[in-house]
Every structure is written in C-alpha cells, then in structure tokens.
C-alpha positions in Angstrom: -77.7 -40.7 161.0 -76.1 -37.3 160.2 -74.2 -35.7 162.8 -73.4 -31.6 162.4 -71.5 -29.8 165.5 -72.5 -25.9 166.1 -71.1 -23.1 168.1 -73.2 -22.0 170.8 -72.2 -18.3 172.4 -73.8 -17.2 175.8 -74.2 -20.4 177.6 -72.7 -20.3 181.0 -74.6 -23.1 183.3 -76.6 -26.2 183.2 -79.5 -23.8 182.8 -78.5 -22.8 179.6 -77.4 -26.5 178.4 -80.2 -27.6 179.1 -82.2 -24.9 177.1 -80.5 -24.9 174.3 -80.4 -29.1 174.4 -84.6 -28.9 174.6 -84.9 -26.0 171.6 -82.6 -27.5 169.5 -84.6 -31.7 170.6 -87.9 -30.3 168.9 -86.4 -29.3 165.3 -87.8 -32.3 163.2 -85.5 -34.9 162.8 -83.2 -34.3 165.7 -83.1 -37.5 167.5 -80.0 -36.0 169.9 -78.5 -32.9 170.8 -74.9 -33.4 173.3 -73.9 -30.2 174.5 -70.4 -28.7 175.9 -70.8 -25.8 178.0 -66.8 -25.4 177.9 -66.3 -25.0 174.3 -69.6 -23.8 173.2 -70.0 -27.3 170.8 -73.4 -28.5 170.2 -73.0 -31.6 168.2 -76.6 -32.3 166.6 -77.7 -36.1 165.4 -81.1 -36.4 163.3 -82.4 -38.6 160.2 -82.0 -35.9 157.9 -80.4 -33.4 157.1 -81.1 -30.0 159.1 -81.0 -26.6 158.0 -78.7 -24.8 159.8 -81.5 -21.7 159.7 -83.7 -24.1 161.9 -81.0 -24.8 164.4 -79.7 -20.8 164.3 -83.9 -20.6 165.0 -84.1 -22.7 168.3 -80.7 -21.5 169.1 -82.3 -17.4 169.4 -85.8 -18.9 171.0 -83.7 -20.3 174.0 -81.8 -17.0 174.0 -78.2 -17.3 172.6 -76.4 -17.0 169.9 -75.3 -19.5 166.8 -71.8 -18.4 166.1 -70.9 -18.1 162.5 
C-alpha cells in the first residue's frame, strides 16, 4: 500500500469532509481517504501510485483547493 498526505484548503464542516473523502474514494486505486478537517491533511492509501493531478482533480470537482 502507498500512503501520500495532501493539503486540503476550504474545508470547514463534516460536509466538506465528507466530499472531499467521496471525490478523492473514486480515483482508481484509492482504497482509503482519512481526512482532518483541522489541519487540512488528507492522507490518501491506494495500490498504486496516484498522480497527484488526479487527486488535485477530485479535489476542484468537490469544490476546494489542493494546496501546493
């Protein structure tokens, strides 16, 4: 398993957790996406690796912002 953490900006409720957590759960590969509305971390796990231009991708379609 490969595990990569992200910076999430824009999230402010369980709302946006769990948006974020569902784009970020269909990118191929992604078999777990733990979220800390807090800090902003998104800490992805998949079977391969991900390109950080697919997670920046479901990132926008739920509406916020990859930092970085």
């Amino acid at each position: 398993m490969i595990e990569k953490t992200y910076t999430v900006t824009g999230m402010t409720c369980g709302h946006c957790v769990r948006t974020v957590t569902d784009e970020v759960g269909r990118i191929d590969g992604v078999t777990a996406v733990k979220v800390d509305l807090p800090t902003g971390a998104v800490v992805v796990t998949s079977t391969r690796e991900v390109a950080v231009e697919d997670v920046r991708a479901a990132v926008d379609e739920a509406g916020y912002e990859l930092a970085g």
